[in-house]
C-alpha positions in Angstrom: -19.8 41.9 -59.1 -19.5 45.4 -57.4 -16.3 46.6 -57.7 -17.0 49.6 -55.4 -18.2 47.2 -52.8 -15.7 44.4 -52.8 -12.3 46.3 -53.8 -11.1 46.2 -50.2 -11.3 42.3 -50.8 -9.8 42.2 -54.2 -6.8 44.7 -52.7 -6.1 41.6 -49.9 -6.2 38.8 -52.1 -4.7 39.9 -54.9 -1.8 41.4 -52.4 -1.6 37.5 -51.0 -1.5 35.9 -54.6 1.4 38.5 -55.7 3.1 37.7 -52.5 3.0 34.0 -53.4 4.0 34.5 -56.6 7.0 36.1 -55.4 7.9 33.2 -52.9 6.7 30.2 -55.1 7.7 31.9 -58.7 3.9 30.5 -59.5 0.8 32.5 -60.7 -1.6 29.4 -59.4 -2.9 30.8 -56.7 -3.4 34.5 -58.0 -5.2 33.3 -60.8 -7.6 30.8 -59.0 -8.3 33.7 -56.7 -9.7 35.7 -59.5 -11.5 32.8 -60.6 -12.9 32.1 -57.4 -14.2 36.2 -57.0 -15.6 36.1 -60.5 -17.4 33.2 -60.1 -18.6 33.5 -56.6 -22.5 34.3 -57.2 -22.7 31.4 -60.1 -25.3 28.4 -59.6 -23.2 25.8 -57.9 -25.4 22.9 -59.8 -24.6 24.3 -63.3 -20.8 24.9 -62.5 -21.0 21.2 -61.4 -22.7 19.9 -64.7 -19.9 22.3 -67.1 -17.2 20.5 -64.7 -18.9 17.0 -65.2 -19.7 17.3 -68.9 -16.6 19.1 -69.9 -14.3 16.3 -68.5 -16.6 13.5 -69.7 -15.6 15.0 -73.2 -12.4 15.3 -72.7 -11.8 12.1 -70.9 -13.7 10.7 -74.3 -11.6 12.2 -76.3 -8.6 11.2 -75.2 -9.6 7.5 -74.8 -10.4 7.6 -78.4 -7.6 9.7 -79.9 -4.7 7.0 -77.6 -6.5 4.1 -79.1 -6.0 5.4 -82.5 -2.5 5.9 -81.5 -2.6 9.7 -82.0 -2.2 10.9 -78.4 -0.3 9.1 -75.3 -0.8 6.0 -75.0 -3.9 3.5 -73.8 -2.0 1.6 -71.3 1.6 1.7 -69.5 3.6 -2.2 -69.3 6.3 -1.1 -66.4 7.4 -1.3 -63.1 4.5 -0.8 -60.5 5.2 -1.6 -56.8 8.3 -3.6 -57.3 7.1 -5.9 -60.4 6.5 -5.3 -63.8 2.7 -5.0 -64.7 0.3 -3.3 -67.0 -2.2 -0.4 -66.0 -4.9 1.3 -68.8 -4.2 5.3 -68.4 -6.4 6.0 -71.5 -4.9 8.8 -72.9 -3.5 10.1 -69.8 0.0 10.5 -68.9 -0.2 8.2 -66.0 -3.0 5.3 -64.5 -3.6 7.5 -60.9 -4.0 10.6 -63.0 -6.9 8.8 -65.1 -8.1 7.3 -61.7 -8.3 10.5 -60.1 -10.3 12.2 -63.0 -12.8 9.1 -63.5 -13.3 9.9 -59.1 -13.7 13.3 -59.5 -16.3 12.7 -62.2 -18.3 10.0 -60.4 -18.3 12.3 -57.1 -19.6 15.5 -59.2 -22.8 12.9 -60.8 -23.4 11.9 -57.2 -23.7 15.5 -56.3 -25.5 16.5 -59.4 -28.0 13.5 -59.8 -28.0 12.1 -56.4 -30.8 13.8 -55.0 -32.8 13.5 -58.8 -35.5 11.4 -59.5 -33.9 10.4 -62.7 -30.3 8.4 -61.1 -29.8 6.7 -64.3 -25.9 7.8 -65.2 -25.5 7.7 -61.3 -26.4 4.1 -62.0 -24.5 3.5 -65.2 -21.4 5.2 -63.9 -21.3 2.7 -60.8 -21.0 -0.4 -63.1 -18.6 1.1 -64.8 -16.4 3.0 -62.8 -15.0 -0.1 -60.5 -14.4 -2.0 -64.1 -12.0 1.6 -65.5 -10.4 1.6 -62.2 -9.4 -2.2 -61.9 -7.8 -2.0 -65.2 -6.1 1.3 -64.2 -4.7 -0.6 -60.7 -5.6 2.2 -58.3 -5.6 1.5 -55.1 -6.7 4.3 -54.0 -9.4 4.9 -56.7 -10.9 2.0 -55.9 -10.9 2.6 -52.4 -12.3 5.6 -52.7 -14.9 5.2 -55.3 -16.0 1.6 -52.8 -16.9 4.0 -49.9 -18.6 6.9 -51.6 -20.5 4.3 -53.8 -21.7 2.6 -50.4 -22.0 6.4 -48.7 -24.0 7.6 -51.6 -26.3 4.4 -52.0 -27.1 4.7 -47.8 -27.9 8.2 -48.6 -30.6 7.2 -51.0 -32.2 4.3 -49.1 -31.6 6.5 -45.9 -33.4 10.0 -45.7 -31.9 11.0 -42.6 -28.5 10.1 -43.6 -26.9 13.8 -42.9 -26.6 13.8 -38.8 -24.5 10.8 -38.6 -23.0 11.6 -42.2 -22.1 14.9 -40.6 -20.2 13.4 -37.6 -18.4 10.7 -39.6 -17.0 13.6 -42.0 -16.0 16.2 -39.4 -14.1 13.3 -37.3 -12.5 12.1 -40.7 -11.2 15.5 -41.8 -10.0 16.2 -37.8 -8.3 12.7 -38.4 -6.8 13.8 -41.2 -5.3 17.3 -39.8 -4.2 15.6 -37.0 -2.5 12.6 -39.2 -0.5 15.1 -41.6 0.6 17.0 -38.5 1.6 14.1 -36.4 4.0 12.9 -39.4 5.8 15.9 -39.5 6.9 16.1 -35.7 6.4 12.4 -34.1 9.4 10.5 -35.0 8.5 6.8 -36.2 10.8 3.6 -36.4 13.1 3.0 -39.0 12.0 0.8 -41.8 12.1 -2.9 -40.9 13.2 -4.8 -44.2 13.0 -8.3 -42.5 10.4 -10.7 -41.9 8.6 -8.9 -39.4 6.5 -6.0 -40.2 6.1 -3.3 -37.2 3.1 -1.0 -37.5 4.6 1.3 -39.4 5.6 -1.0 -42.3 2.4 -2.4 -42.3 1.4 1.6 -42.8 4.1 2.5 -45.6 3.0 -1.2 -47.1 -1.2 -0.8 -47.8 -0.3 3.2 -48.7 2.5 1.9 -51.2 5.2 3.8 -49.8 3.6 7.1 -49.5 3.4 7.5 -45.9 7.6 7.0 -45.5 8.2 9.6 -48.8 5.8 12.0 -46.8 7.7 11.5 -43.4 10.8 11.8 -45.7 9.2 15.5 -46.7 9.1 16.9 -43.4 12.9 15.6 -42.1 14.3 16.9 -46.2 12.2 20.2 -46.5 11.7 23.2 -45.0 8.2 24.5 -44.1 7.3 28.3 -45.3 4.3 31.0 -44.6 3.7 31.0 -48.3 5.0 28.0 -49.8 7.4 27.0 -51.8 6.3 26.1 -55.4 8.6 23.5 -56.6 9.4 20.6 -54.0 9.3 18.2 -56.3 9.9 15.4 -53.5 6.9 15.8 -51.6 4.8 15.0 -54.8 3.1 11.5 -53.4 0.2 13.0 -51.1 -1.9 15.9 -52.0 -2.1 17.4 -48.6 1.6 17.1 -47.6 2.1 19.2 -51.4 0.0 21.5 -50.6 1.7 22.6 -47.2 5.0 22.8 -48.6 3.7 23.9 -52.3 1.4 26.3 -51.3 2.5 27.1 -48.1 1.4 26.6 -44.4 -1.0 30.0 -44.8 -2.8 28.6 -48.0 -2.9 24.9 -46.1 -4.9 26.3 -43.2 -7.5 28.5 -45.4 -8.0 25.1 -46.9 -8.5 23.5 -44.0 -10.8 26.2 -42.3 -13.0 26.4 -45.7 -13.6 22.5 -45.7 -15.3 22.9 -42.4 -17.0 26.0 -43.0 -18.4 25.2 -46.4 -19.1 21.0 -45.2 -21.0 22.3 -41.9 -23.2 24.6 -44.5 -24.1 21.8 -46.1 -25.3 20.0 -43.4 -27.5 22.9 -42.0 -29.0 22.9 -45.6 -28.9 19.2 -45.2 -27.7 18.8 -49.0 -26.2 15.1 -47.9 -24.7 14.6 -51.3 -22.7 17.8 -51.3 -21.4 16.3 -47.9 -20.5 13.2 -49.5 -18.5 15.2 -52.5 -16.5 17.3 -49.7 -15.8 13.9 -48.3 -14.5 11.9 -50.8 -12.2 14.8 -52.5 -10.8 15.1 -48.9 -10.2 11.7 -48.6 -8.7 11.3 -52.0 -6.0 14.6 -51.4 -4.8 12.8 -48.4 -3.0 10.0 -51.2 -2.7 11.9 -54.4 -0.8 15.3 -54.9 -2.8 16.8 -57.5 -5.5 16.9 -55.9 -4.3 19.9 -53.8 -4.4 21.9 -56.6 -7.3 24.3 -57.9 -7.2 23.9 -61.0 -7.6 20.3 -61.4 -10.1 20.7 -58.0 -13.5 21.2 -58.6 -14.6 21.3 -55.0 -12.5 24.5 -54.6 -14.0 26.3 -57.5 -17.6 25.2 -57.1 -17.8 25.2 -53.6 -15.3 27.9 -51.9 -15.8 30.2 -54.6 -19.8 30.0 -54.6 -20.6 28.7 -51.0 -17.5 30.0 -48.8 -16.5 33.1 -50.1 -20.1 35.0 -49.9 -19.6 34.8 -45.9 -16.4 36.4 -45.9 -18.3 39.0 -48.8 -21.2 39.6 -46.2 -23.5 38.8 -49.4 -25.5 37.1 -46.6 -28.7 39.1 -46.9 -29.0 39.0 -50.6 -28.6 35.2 -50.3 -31.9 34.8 -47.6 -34.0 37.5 -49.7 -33.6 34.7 -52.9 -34.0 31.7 -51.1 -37.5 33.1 -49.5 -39.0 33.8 -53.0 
């Protein structure tokens, strides 16, 4: 990296990481942004596979080692959704936090080996994926690993699957804006605890309460340039976290380098990339750490490696490489 070339650059973003340090008394985003500038001209496909491989181990490891009864625990018998029940978190602190993992890996093999001859663990991972998540009780997880399992598989079968999957994502991640938005300045009904379900019941009901504790963020918290760093209340959906976290600032670079990066990948027409952006979008919308970096690959291999050589101007570096 030229230091002489991009100092201007490291001067503003290290300025807005000390500046949310300061507000949020956390060093999350300052270091993530020297991640991201560090890593900015790596291989996006080999960042993917250390992410993909790395985790695999990990997850592996602590299967094993909370089977042996050295580490955590294999499953959780408590109260889930109003009734006792028992959900397999594998080593992992909670069932969602597996869930989310075992997502994020089958979304990184999808962009890895979906476009490769050779879709064999693309293959295995579907069989067992849906089996791991039922035992883990995600609803979400399993939601979200049924449509980028049918996405991904239409993608195959369907060569020209980018156009359409193109529209479907921008509308989706407009929806979602909107949505997060609307739930912080529409007022809704008050919860109706009789027989009757109005339409927002029947909301708060299929999203497990998530949708009243977000509303419940917005009337309890306050909303700040630069976020926060400890509502602990507004924990249940990624995306709400993240504007009160990380601050309305950080929530709108977010938001404007989904649509930069996703509409790159359609002009390159890398389908599967589109269908990573999507699913990691879709799943931050239910699950809080997801809004994070570090526990984010998109961020790391896409904004720091696809986004950030725009705002660089590493433009005509980039086309000299790709015409050799």
């Amino acid at each position: 990296m030229d230091m002489k070339k991009d100092w201007g650059i490291f001067l503003c973003l290290g300025a807005y990481g000390l500046t949310c340090y300061y507000f949020q008394s956390s060093a999350l985003i300052l270091r993530i942004i020297l991640i991201l500038l560090a890593g900015r001209k790596e291989n996006p496909l080999k960042t993917a596979k250390i992410f993909f491989y790395g985790t695999a181990l990990i997850m592996l490891y602590a299967g094993i080692m909370s089977a042996l009864g050295l580490h955590n625990t294999l499953y959780l018998t408590q109260v889930f959704r109003h009734e006792e029940e028992t959900r397999w978190c594998f080593g992992f602190f909670h069932p969602n936090g597996f869930s989310l993992f075992l997502v994020k890996e089958y979304l990184l093999a999808v962009y890895i080996y979906g476009k490769n001859r050779n879709r064999l663990l693309l293959i295995v991972m579907t069989a067992i994926c849906p089996v791991l998540l039922v035992l883990a009780g995600s609803k979400m997880g399993i939601v979200c690993f049924i449509c980028v399992a049918a996405l991904t598989f239409a993608a195959i079968i369907i060569k020209k699957l980018h156009k359409p999957l193109f529209i479907l994502g921008t509308v989706a991640m407009a929806l979602q804006t909107v949505f997060i938005y609307l739930l912080g300045v529409i007022p809704f009904p008050e919860r109706n605890y009789g027989d009757v379900l109005n339409f927002w019941d029947l909301l708060n009901e299929i999203t497990t309460g998530r949708l009243d504790h977000a509303r419940s963020a917005f009337l309890y918290n306050r909303l700040t340039l630069f976020g926060v760093g400890h509502a602990e209340d507004v924990t249940e959906m990624g995306s709400v976290n993240m504007i009160f976290n990380q601050g309305v600032f950080f929530a709108a670079v977010y938001i404007v380098s989904l649509f930069t990066i996703y509409y790159r990948m359609y002009k390159k027409q890398e389908t599967f990339s589109m269908i990573l952006i999507l699913g990691t979008t879709f799943y931050s919308l239910s699950e809080s750490f997801n809004a994070y970096f570090n526990k984010n690959p998109l961020w790391i291999c896409f904004i720091g490696i696809a986004a950030f050589p725009f705002i660089l101007k590493d433009i005509p570096a980039e086309k000299k490489a790709d015409n050799k």
